[in-house]
Every structure is written in structure tokens, then in C-alpha cells.
N, C-alpha and C positions, 0 to 999 in steps of 0.2 A: 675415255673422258674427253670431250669439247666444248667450246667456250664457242658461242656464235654471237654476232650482235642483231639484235635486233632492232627494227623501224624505231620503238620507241626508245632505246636506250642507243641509238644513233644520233636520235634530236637530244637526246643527253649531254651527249661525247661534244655535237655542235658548239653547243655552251659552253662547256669546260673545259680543264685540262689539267693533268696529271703532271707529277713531280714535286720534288722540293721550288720554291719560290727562287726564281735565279738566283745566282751568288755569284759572290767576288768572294775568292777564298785567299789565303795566304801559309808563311811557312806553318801558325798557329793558327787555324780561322775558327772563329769563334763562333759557334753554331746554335743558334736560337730557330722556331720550330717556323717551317717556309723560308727563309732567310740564314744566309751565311754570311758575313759579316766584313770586308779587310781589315785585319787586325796591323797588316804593314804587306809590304813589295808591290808589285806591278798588278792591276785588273787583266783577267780574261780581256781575251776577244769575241767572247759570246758574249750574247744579248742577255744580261743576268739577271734583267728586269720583270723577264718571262716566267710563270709558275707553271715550268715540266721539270721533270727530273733531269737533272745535274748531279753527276758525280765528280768526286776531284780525291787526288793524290798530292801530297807538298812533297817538296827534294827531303827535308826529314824523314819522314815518312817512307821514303826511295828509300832512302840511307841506311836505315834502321830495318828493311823487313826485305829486302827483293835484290837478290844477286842481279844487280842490273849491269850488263854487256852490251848493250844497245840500247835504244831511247824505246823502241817498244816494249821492251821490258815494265816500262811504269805501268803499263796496261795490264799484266800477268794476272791482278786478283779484281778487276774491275768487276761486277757484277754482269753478265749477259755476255762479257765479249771474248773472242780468244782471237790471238793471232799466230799465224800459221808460222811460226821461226823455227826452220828446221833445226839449223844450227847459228854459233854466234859467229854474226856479221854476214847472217843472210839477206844479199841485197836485192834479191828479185823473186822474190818468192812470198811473201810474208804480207800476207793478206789477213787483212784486220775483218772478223765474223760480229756480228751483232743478233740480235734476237733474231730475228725473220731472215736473215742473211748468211749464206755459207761463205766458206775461205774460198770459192771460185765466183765470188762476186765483189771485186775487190775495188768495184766503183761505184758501191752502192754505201760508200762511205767517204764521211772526207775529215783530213788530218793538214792541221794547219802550226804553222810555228809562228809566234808573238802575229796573228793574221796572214799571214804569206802563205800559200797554198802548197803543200807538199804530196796531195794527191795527187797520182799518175793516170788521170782522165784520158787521154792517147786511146784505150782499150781497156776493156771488162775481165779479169783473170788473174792466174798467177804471175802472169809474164808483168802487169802490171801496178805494179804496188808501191805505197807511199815510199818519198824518198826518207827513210830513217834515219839514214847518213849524215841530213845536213841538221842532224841534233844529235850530241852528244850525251848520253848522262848527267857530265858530271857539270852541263850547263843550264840545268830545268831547276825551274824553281817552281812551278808546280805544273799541273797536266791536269784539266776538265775535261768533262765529258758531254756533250747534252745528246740524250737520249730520241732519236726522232726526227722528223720534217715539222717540227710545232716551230720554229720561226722563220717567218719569212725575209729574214736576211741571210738567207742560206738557197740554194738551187737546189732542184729534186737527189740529188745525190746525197742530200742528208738525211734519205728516207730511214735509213739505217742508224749511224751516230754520227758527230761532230769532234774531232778531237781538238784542244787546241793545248801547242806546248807555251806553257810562259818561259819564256828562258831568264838570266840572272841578268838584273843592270844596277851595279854595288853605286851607295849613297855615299862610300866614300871607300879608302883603297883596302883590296883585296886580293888574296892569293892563292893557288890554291894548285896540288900536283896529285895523282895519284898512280899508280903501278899495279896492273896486275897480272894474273898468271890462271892458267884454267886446263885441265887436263880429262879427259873422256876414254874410259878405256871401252872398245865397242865390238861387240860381237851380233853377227849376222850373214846368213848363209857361210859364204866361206872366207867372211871375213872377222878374224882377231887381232885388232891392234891398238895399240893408244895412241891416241890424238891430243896433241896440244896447243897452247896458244898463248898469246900474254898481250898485256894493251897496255901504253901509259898516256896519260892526260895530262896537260896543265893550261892554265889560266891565271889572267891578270884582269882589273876592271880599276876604277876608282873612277869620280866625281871633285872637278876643281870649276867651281862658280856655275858656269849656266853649260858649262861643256859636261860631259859625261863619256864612258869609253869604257868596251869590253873585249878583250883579245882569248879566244881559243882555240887549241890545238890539242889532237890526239893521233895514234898512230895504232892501227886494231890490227894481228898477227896472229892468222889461227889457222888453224887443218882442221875441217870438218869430215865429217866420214862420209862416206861414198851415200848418196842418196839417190843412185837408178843402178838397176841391174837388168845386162842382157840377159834374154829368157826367149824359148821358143816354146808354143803349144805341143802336147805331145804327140796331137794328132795332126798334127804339121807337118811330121816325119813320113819318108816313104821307106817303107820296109824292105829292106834290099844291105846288101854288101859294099855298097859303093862309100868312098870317101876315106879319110883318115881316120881309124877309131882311135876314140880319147875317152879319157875317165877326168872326174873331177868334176860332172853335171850333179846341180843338186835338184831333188825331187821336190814338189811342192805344188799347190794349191791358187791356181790363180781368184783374184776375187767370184768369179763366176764359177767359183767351185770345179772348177775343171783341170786337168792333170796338165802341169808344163813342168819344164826346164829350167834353173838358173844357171846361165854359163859365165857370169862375169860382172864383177862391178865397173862402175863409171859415175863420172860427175862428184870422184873426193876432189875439194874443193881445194886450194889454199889463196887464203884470201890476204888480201897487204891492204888496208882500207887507211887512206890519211885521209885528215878531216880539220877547218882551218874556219872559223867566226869571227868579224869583226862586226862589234857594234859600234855606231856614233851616234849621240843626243845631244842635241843642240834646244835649251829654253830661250826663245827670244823674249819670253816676256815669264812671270810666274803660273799662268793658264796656255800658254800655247808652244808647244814641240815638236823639233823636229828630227826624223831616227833616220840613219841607215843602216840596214844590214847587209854584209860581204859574206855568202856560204863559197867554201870551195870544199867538195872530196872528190879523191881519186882514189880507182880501185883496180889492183891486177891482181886476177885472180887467174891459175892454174889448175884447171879438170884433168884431175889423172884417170884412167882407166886400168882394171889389173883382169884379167880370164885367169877362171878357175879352170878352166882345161889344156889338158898335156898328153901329146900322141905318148907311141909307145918308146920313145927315147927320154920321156920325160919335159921334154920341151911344152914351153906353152905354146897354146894358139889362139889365134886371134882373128882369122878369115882363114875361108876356102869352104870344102865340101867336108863334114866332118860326117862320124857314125856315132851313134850312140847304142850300145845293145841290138844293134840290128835295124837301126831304124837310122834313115842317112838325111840330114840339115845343111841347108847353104847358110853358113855364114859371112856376113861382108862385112867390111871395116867400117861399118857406120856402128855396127851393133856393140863394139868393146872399141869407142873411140875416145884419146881425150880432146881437148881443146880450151882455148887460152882467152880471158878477156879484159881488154883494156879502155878504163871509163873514168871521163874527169866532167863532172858535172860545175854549176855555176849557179849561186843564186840570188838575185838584189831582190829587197825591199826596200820603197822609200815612202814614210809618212808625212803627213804634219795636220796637227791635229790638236784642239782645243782641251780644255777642260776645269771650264769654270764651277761644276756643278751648280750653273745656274739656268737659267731661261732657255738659253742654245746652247750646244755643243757643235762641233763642225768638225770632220776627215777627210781628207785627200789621200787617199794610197793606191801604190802600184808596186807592181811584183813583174818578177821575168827570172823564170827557172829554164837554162840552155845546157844541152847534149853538148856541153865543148867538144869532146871527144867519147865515142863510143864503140867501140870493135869489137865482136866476135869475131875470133878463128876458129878454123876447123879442116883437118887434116882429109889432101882425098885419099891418100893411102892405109893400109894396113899397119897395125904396132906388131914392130916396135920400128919399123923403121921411118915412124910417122915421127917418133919423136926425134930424130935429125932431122926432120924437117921436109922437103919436096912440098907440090902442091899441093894445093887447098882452095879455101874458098875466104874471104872474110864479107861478115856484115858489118856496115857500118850506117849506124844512127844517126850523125853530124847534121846539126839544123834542126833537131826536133826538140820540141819542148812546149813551155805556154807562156802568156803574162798576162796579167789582169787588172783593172783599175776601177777602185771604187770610189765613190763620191756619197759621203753617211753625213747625217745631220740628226742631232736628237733636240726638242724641241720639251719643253717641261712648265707644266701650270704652273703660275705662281704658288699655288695650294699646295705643290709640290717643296716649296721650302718654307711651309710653317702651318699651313691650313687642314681642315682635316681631307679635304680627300685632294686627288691628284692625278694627274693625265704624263705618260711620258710617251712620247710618239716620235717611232723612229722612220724615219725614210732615207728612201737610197738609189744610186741607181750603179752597177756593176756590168763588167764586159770582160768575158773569159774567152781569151783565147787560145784553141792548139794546136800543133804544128807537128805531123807524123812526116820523119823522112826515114826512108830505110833502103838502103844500097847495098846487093849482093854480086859481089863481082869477084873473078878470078885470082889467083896469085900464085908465081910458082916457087914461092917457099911459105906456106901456113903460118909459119911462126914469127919470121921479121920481115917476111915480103913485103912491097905493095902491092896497090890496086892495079889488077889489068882489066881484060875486058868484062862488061858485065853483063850475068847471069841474068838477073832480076830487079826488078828495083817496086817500091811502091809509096806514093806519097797522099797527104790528106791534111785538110783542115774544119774545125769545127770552128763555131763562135757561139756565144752564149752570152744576147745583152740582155739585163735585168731589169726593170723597175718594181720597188715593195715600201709598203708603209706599214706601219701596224703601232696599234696604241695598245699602251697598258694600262689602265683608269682602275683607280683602289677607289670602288664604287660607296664601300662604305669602311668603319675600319675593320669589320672582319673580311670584307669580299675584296677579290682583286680577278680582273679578267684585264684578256688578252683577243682583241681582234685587228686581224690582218691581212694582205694577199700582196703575192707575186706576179708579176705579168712578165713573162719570158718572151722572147722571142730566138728560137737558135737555126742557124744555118749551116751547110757542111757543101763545102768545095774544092776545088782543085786537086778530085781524086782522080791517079792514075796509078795505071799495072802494067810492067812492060815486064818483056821477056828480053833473050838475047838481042834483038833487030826490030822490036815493035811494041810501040806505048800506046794505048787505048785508056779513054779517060769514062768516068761514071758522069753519071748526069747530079745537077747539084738539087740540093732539097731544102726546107724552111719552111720551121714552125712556128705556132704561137698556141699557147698557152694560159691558163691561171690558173695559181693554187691558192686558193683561203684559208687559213690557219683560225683556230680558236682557241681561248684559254678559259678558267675557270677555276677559282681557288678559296675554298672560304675555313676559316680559323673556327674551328668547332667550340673549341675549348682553345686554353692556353697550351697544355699538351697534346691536343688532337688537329691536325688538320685536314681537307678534304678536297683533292683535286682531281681533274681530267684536262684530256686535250684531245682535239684533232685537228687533224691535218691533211692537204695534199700535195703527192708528190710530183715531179714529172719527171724521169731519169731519160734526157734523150740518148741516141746511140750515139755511142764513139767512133772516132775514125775507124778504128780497126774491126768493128761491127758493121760498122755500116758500108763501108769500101771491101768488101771480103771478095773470095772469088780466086779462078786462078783463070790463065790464058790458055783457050784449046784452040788452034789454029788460029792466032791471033783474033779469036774471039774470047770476051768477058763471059764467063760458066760459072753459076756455083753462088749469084749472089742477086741479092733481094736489094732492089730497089725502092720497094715500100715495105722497108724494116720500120716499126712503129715505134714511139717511143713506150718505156716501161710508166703506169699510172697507179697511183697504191695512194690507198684511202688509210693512213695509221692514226689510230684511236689508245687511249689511255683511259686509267681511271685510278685514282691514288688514292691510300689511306696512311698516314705519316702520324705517328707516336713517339713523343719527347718520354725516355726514357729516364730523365734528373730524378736521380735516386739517392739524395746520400752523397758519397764521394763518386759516385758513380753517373758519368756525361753519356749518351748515346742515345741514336733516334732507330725507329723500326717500321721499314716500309714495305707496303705490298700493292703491289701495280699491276691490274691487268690490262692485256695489252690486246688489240688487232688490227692485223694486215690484211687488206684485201687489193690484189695488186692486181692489173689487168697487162695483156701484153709483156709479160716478162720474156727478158732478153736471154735467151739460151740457147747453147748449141747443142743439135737435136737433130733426128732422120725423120723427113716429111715421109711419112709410107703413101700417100694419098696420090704419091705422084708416080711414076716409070718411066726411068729408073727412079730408084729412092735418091734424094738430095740430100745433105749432112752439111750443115752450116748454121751462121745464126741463125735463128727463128724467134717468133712471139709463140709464147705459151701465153694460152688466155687466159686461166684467172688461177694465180695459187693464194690460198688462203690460212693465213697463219693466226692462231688463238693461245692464248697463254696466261701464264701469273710469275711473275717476276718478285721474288723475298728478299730485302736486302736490311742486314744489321748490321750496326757499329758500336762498340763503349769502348768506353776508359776508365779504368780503376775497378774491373770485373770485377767480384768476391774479392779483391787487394787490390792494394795500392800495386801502381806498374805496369796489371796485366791490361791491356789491352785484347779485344776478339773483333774482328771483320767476319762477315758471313755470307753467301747469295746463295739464290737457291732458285732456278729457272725450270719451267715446264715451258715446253711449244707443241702443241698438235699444227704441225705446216703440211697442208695436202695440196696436191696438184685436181685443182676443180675441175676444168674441162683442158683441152686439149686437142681441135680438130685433127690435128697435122699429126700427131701419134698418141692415139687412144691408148696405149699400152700404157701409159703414164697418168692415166687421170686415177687419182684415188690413191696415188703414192705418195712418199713423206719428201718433200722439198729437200734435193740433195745437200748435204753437210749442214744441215740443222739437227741437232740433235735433240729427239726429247725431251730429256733432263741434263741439265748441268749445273755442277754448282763449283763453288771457292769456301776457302777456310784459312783465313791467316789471325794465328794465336801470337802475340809479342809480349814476351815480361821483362822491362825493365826495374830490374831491383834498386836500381839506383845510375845515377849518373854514367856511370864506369861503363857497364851493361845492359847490351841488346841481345835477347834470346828471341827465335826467330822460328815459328812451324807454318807451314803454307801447306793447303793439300788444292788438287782441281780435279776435276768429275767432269766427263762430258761420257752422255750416251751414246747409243747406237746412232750408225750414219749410214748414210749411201751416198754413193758418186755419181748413179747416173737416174733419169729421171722416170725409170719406169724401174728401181730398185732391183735391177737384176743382178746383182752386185753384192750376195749377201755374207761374202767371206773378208769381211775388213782385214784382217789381221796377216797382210800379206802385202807385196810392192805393188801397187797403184790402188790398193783399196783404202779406204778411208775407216777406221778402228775406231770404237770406243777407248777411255784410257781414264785410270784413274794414277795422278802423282805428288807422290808429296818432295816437300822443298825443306830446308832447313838453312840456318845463317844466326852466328853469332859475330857481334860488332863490341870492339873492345876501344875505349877509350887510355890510350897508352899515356898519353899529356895533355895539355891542354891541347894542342894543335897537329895533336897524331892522332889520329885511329886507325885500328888493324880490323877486318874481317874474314871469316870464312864461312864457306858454305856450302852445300852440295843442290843440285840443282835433280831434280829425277830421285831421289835418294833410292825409293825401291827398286829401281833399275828396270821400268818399265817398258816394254816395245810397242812402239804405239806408229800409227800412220795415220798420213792426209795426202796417198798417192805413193809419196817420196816419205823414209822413217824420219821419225823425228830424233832428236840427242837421247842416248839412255845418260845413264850417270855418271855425270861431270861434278868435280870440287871446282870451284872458284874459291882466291886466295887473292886477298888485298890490301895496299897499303895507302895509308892516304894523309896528305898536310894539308891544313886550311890556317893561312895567316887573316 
């Protein structure tokens, strides 16, 4: 089955655009059909004026259904998305997937809190991923979503989604602690053990005249289980008597169905995650405010490493020349290593900003997210006497990061406050900036040494300035359209690559750009309505794409200087049914969707050239087609129960492909087929939250020519179906207890690295 678009249902798409009609949602938001309502708290930082699809979560909502341990958590049942969290308090891994987009494209999306940008633009991957950190739980007070590149107050990097966290700013005083506890017992390869953790939170906020003020703080304490394991091919081995023979290799199946070796875990984590929010709002007048926000987390985290092999004394090993059955392996201490990492991040925001909901509106914001501190170590010896310590190497990050500053104005016809039709026209102009530094130098203790001479070092910057307008005009009162465009301009400089004695810089580059957006929305019926959109994106390369390369004789090898930017044509088309039935609230959407991207940014083997090159590349066109099913009620068959539901189809094919023909006609790595969510809650009453989640995603591949077709092993990428459970017990007015088990089937799933089997989460929580 394929969904194509065609010429004339492209001048369709032109026109229209899919979704629910923007919204402003809240803890209760009141959902009438195109339109969500604020019934109370803070507005989105999306453009809610727009008719694409919008989804949203309240902190109820959180509370009530989703063992939430980290702030992507809220995302777990969102319809089309997953995010790759191995374990809890995974801080560089956890890459947020969208329809057309897999968990190794983790900047083909962007994640923002109260507008402040928590995207990791730096680079394209798992190394890169939003900072989660600098939101906690139990500070969101709801989480949107917009689906796509349809508004042009967004840069090409929301070809994918948008997320945006509302966090809590109390209208008068409030309290609020909680404690919890979470335990994983985990088995794989040759590892059986339990893992534990526990986290506590608390917060203060309250509201005195035109001051306002929120304080947060949590402390996150967890062992995650070993998520790499040393392995050799088995045809790696040379057949001969040489080495130390050892027992304790396990047998297995690498993703390319070929016979290797496990010889040892590495990368169990233990992670100490503090995390520190102030807000301040200042109203100088009853329409105009001003906010700051203070983020701080630090994080030290410990990689232990354990081998599953032991000569004939019984001793483990961990380097040298081993045997296995006749077959003799060099092992080095890189293969069963641990290492240690120390990172204190920083984050401001600062607004001020109108809102009169009249004529004009007016923003001023800026943001500035800094690496205060960021080290890997990493031992150059062999375990175990790595872990007393001797040399090593550390990286460190210091100076990287971004900040950015917008200037938004919304302009509104009079017709807009009382007439029948209405024009809201937003303009803007933005400037994103970032800043890769990264410093690899000697040290001769790994563990609390300094810095001595350096190994490597590589530095880079992008900029990204903006100008976008776009009007909304409610043409008539069933019809409402959206047109708009972005005109970018981005440049990348001051890239260098130095080895021990020699720095060589890249030449600088600068684009320009436009994307036009469209909308289209019309009220069929009072229960019916009917939308599309499209859109265009422009995702340029990041530092670390585009400065790639390593030094061979103090020459730059290995890197493409007309790396292109990624171009994607995304189309919608919406049918939206008010389900008011009785006591029964819920709507039922079906959205089809396409991607047509050009130059997509992937790491790839040019064969075309000799020798073969492996680096980034443009892939010329993948092309993604689907249908998107998403329901929601309240008061299902009874009073209490509540159903959520999604249900995703994507046929993603790689169209052409000069540079490695092996890849044209395959399914776009870590997009899966089909995937869906099911979260069932029955509240019988006040006291009680009963809680069942299931998730579904199908088959995958890692690499771009599908030669990969054994998931269910370490670096392959599995299908996986899990279900979730959680019950939330109202103890006093100002207590609640929960539990829940996360995995409940105890499922073994991958995306590379395993993900958690079955964890309890155990909670306690006070709200004054």
C-alpha cells in the first residue's frame, strides 16, 4: 500500500491545511471542534491561531496516566511520536521520532520550554538531543505539540514537530514535594541484576501584586543497566592456539544475521542528575510583562564496564590476546571500558511582552543555553586497574552552546474583536545562534586529573537569521486560511580541526532561502470539520555535519564542503469529527500526510568514488506517505472511563540515491511502518486513577540500504510492543500516592542500545 500525491491534489494541499484549528489549551481545556479553548494558566508558545494539527497533554493528565521520571515522559502516548529513553535520566541519547523522522535524526525536531529553545542544533543524532533536564515533571503544566513545518514562525527544523513545555506560574501561593523510588530487575546476555533509583522534587511559587515567582528543585538517583556490550565477529577470529583461553563468550546473532561474540558489558550508567528553576514576572502595567528564567542541572554520571570472560584461574579479563574454542581475539581496553562524566549546564531566558488582545500585540525575547562545564573521561588502561585511576584522555565541551533572540509582533483587524470576519498577522524576525567547542587532551590520572597536552580539539559555528509573516483571515465563518513565508538566511564559520601540533580551518559557507506555508480550514458541519496544509522546510547542516572530517597529514580528509541543506515539501489533509454524544466528550481524527524531502542529511558510503568515503552525505529524495488515526473521550460506556488512541501507517522509501544505489527502494531508517498508543483511565471517582497504556511500533532498520534485518539484538533497531500500568490514589486532600509498572510484559526491545524491561515506579507526592 502507497499514498502519492499528486499535481492536482498538490494545488490542493497549496490551499489548505490539516489539523485541529490552533489552540490554547489548559489544566481542563475545553474542546469545541477546530478550536481548544483556555479555560485558565499560561498560553502555548505556538502560533494557536494556525489550523494544523495540535496535540496537547495538561500536568493532570501527566498525573493521572504516565509514570512520568523525566519531562519527556509527557510525550509517551502522543500520537506519531516516540522518544528514544533508554533508561531514566537518559541525558544524551533520547531522541524525540516524528512521522517521517527516525530516533537518528534528532534535529529534525525542535523542543522548546515556556519558548526558550532546548534543542541540541550543535549536530544531527543520538549524541544530540534535547536538553530534558532543564524541565522537570513536576513543573509542566501542559506540553503541545504542532505537528509539521505549517508555521512560519518556526526554522526548517520543525519539518518534523514542535514541542513546547508550559511550565507552572502559581496566581497565588503554592507548594508542592514529591519522592520517588523505581527498581528494574534486568536480564541480558550475561547480565542479571536489579537496578534501582529514586528522585525527589520540590517547589514553591506564589503571586504578590504585579511580582510573581517560581522556585524549583529536584535531585534524580538512578542505575540504569549496561546499554553496550563488547562483541567480536566470529569470523574475526584467527584459528590457531595462541592467546589465553577463556570461557564466558556468549553466542549470538549480530543485526546482519552473522555469527559474533558477547564478551562484556559497558556504559551501566549511574547517574546523580540535580536540576534548579527560577522564575520571575514582573507586570508593569495589566497588558505588558516581564519574565526571567534561571535553569541550572548538573550531572555525574559513572560508566561501569563488567567482562563476561575468565582464563582458566577463573579470573576476569579484560585485554590482551584471548582464545576462544580455537579461534584467538585481540582484545584492548577500549572494548570493556568504563568512564566517567561531569556536566553542569546553564539556561536564561528573558521576555517582555504585551498582551492586550487587541489591535497589536509586541515580544522581545532572548535565550542563551552554556556548556558551563562539560567533561568526558576515559581511561587509557585496562580494568580493573583503570579504575584506580592512571592516564587517560578527557573531553571537554566548555563554551559550546547557543542563544537566540526574537522580535514577534501580532497585528489583529478590528473585525477581529467583534466583526464577522478577521485577519491576525504575525511577523517576526529571529537569530539563532551556535557555538561547538570540543577539547580532547591528555591527563595522567582519567578520573580527577587535569588537562595536559592536547590530542584534538574541534570548533564551529552556525547562525541562523530569520524574517516570516503570515496571516490567518476567517474568510468567512465557516472558512479560515493560513498564508505565510520565511526567508532565512544561515551561515557557518570559524570551523577548525587540529591534531596534536596542527589546526587547519574549513572554509565558511552562507545561504539563503524561502519557505511558504499554507493553510486551509473549513467547518462542514457543526461536528465535521475539514482541513490541510502545506509546507516548506529547509533544515541546514549543523556544525558537526558540516565541519566533519579528520586530519591525515595535517591535511582536512573525509569532508564535504558543499554538504546541502535538507528540503522537504510536507503536506496534510484532515478530517476532524466531534464525537458529543450524551455524557460522552471526544473528537476523531484522520490525517493524511506527505513528505518529499530532497538532500537529506545522512551518514552513508559514497561507492561512486575509490576508495569508498563514509561521512555525511545528501541523499536525494526520500519520500514518505501515510495516515495518521487519532481518538480521544471521556465518559466512554461510563462515567470516569476515559480512552486515548493513535494508529500510524508510513510507507518512507529512499527514491533515488546517486552516491549508494544499494539504498534506493528501502524503507527510511527507524521509521516504522505501523505504530500505534492506547491509554485506557477509569476514574470511579475522586479518590481513583486506574491507568493501562500499551505502544506498538513496527519493524525498523538502522542502516540505509536495510541490510540490518535482525533487530532484536545490540545495535539493531527491534520492533516492540508494551504495555504500562499506574494507579494514583488520592490519600487526603493534599496527598497522593502512586504506583506503576513501566514495561509490565517485560519486553526486550532495541534502538541500537536496549531499552528498560520492567521497572515498578513508586510515588509519593504533597500539593499545598
Amino acid at each position: 500500500m502507497q499514498f502519492r500525491t499528486t499535481p492536482i491534489a498538490a494545488a490542493l494541499l497549496a490551499a489548505c491545511s490539516s489539523g485541529a484549528f490552533a489552540q490554547e489549551m489548559a489544566d481542563a481545556p475545553l474542546k469545541t471542534l477546530g478550536t481548544v479553548t483556555v479555560t485558565s494558566g499560561r498560553p502555548s508558545s505556538l502560533p494557536t491561531q494556525i489550523p494544523t494539527t495540535i496535540e496537547g497533554i495538561s500536568a493532570a493528565q501527566i498525573a493521572d496516566k504516565i509514570n512520568a521520571t523525566d519531562s519527556e515522559d509527557a510525550l509517551k502516548y502522543f500520537p506519531s511520536l516516540n522518544v528514544r529513553k533508554r533508561f531514566i535520566g537518559d541525558y544524551d541519547h533520547a531522541v524525540l521520532a516524528s512521522r517521517a523522522s527516525g530516533t537518528g535524526n534528532s534535529a529534525r525536531s525542535l523542543v522548546y520550554a515556556d519558548g526558550i529553545l532546548l534543542s541540541n542544533l550543535l549536530g544531527n543524532g543520538a549524541n544530540y538531543t534535547p536538553r530534558w533536564g532543564l524541565v522537570s515533571p513536576e513543573e509542566i503544566a501542559r506540553v503541545d505539540v504542532l505537528y509539521g513545518p505549517f508555521s512560519a514562525a518556526y526554522p526548517g527544523n520543525s519539518v518534523g514537530a514542535v514541542v513546547d513545555y508550559v511550565t507552572r506560574m502559581p496566581k497565588q501561593f503554592e507548594a508542592h514535594a514529591k519522592l520517588s523510588g523505581f527498581s528494574q530487575a534486568y536480564q541480558q546476555y550475561g547480565t542479571d541484576t536489579t537496578y534501582t533509583g529514586k528522585q525527589a522534587s520540590a517547589s514553591l511559587g506564589d503571586r504578590n501584586g504585579a511580582w510573581a515567582w517560581w522556585l524549583d528543585v529536584s535531585r534524580l538517583d538512578n542505575n540504569g543497566q549496561p546499554i553496550a556490550f563488547a562483541n567480536k565477529l566470529l569470523s574475526s577470529g584467527t584459528i590457531g592456539s595462541g592467546g589465553t583461553p577463556v570461557t564466558g563468550t556468549i553466542a549470538d546473532k549480530n543485526p546482519a544475521n552473522k555469527d559474533w561474540l558477547i564478551l562484556g558489558s559497558t556504559n551501566q550508567v549511574h547517574t546523580i542528575q540535580d536540576h534548579a528553576k527560577a522564575k520571575l514576572a514582573y507586570d508593569f502595567s495589566p497588558v505588558i510583562r516581564a519574565s526571567y528564567t534561571l535553569g541550572w542541572w548538573r550531572n555525574d554520571a559513572v560508566r561501569s564496564a563488567d567482562s563476561y570472560l575468565r582464563d582458566p584461574s577463573g579470573n576476569p579479563v579484560y585485554s590482551g590476546n584471548i582464545n576462544v574454542n580455537g579461534r584467538q581475539f585481540t582484545l584492548t581496553p577500549a572494548h570493556i571500558a568504563p568512564s566517567r562524566a561531569q556536566l553542569e549546564h546553564v539556561m536564561h531566558g528573558l521576555s517582555i511582552k504585551s498582551n492586550t488582545k487587541g489591535v497589536w500585540d509586541w515580544e522581545l525575547a532572548a535565550s542563551r543555553y552554556d556548556y558551563a562545564k562539560d567533561q568526558q573521561r576515559t581511561p587509557g588502561g585496562a580494568l580493573p586497574a583503570s579504575n584506580q585511576g592512571g592516564a587517560g584522555s578527557i573531553t571537554d565541551l566548555n563554551g559550546t552552546g547557543w542563544n537566540t533572540l526574537a522580535l514577534k509582533a501580532t497585528w489583529r483587524s478590528d473585525d477581529q474583536l467583534g466583526i464577522r470576519s478577521a485577519h491576525v498577522v504575525d511577523v517576526g524576525y529571529q537569530r539563532d545562534s551556535y557555538q561547538l567547542r570540543t577539547l580532547v587532551s591528555s591527563t595522567p590520572d582519567w578520573i580527577n586529573g587535569t588537562a595536559a597536552a592536547r590530542s584534538s580539539a574541534f570548533n564551529g559555528n552556525t547562525q541562523l537569521g530569520s524574517l516570516y509573516a503570515q496571516d490567518t483571515w476567517r474568510i468567512a465563518p465557516d472558512w479560515k486560511t493560513t498564508l505565510g513565508g520565511r526567508l532565512e538566511q544561515w551561515q557557518a564559520f570559524g570551523g577548525e580541526l587540529s591534531n596534536a601540533s596542527t589546526t587547519r580551518t574549513f572554509g565558511e559557507r552562507k545561504e539563503t532561502s524561502f519557505s511558504p506555508k499554507a493553510a486551509l480550514a473549513y467547518q462542514v458541519a457543526p461536528d465535521w470539520a475539514l482541513k490541510a496544509s502545506l509546507g516548506r522546510a529547509v533544515r541546514n547542516p549543523s556544525v558537526a555535519e558540516l565541519y566533519q572530517g579528520a586530519l591525515v597529514a595535517n591535511t582536512i580528509v573525509n569532508n564535504d564542503p558543499n554538504l546541502r541543506p535538507e528540503k522537504s515539501w510536507t503536506s496534510e489533509l484532515t478530517a476532524e469529527h466531534n464525537l458529543n454524544s450524551g455524557e460522552m466528550h471526544g473528537t476523531l481524527r484522520a490525517t493524511f500526510f506527505h513528505e518529499n524531502t530532497r538532500d537529506a542529511l545522512y551518514s552513508q558510503t559514497n561507492v561512486t568514488v575509490s576508495p569508498n568515503v563514509t561521512n555525511i552525505q545528501n541523499v536525494d529524495r526520500i519520500r514518505t506517505s501515510g495516515l495518521e488515526l487519532a481518538y480521544q473521550a471521556s465518559d466512554v460506556g461510563l462515567a470516569g472511563l476515559d480512552l486515548s488512541a493513535s494508529l500510524t501507517y508510513a510507507h518512507s522509501i529512499i527514491a533515488a540515491n546517486d552516491k549508494f544505489p544499494a539504498s534506493v527502494g528501502q524503507w527510511q531508517p527507524r521509521v516504522p511502518q505501523w505504530r500505534a498508543n492506547l491509554v485506557a483511565t477509569y476514574q470511579p471517582d475522586s479518590t481513583w486513577a486506574y491507568t493501562v497504556g500499551a505502544r506498538y511500533s513496527g519493524k525498523q532498520f538502522g542502516t540505509l540500504d536495510n541490510s540490518d534485518p535482525n533487530g532484536a539484538t545490540y545495535t539493531g533497531v527491534s520492533s516492540f510492543f508494551v504495555t504500562d500500568v499506574r494507579i494514583r490514589y488520592r490519600v487526603a486532600k493534599q496527598w497522593t500516592a502512586a504506583v506503576g509498572i513501566d514495561n509490565l510484559n517485560n519486553a526486550t526491545y532495541w534502538a541500537f542500545h536496549p531499552y528498560t524491561q520492567r521497572t515498578l515506579v513508586a510515588e509519593l507526592k504533597f500539593d499545598l
